[in-house]
C-alpha positions in Angstrom: 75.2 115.4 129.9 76.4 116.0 126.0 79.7 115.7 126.9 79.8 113.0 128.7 77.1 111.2 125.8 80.4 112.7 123.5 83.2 110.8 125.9 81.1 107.7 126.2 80.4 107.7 122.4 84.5 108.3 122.2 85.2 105.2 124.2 82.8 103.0 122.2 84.1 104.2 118.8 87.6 102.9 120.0 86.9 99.8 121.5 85.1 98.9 118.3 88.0 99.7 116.1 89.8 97.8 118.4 87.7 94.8 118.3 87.1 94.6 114.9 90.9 95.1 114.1 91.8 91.9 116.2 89.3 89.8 115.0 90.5 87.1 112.2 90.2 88.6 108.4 89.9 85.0 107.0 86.1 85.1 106.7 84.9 83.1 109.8 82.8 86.1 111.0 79.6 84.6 109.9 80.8 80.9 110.2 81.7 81.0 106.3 84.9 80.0 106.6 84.6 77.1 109.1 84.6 73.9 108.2 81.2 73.2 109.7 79.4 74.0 106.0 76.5 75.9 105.2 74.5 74.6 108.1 76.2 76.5 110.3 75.9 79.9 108.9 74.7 82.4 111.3 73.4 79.2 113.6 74.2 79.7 117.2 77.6 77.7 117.5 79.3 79.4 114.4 78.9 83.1 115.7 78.7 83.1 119.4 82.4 83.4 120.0 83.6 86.3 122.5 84.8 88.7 119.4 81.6 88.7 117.9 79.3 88.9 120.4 81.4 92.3 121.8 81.5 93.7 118.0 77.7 93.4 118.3 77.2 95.2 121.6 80.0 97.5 120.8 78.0 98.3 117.1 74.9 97.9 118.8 75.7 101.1 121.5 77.4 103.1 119.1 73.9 103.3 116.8 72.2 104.0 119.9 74.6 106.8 121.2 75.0 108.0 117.7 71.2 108.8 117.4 70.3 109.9 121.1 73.3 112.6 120.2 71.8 113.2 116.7 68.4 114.1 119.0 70.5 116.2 121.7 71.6 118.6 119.2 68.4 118.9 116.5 67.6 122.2 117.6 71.2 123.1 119.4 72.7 125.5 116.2 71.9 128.4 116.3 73.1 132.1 115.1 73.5 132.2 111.6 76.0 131.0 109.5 75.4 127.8 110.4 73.3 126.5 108.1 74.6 126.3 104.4 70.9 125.3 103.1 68.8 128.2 105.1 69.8 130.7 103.1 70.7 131.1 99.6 74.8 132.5 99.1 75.2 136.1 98.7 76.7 137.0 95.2 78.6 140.1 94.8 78.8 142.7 91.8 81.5 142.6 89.5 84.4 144.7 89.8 83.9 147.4 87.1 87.1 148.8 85.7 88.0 152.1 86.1 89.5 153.0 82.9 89.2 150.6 79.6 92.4 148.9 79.0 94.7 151.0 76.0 94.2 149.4 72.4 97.4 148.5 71.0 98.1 149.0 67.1 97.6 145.6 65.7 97.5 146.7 62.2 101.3 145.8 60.6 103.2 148.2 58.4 103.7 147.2 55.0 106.5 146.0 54.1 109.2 147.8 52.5 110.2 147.3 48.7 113.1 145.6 48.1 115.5 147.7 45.9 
């Protein structure tokens, strides 16, 4: 059943890429751009074209899928590793060196006399 919630929920996320990708981009989603004015925003006339209407649906099934999915697998994980938050990391020691490391000679000879 997950998989094909997964294949369905596949399909839907395409055709509403699709769907939104073809609609036009010049802001007449919500009946802004129309010539109709302000009376027509979000009225009945100005949004009830076929685009729109299947962007809802679309939208509108993928929230739906997206959750029941969400529900399916609340409890599905397990084994452990999974779960970053459960426990806290493990830290490891440092690497203690075996030997110190040599001390060069910093101090400078003096500096010969001139004759």
């Amino acid at each position: 059943m997950t998989t094909a919630l997964l294949i369905l929920h596949f399909c839907v996320t395409i055709a509403l890429i699709g769907v939104v990708l073809i609609q036009r981009s010049e802001g007449g989603g919500l009946g802004i751009g129309s010539s109709q004015g302000m009376g027509a925003f979000m009225s009945g006339r100005g949004t009830a074209n076929l685009l729109t209407r299947t962007t809802a649906v679309l939208a509108g099934l993928f929230m739906l899928l997206s959750l029941l999915l969400a529900m399916l697998y609340k409890g599905g994980v397990t084994g452990a590793g999974h779960d970053i938050l459960a426990q806290p990391p493990v830290e490891t020691a440092p690497v203690a060196a075996s030997a110190p490391p040599a001390v060069q000679n910093t101090q400078v000879p003096p500096a010969a006399p001139k004759p």
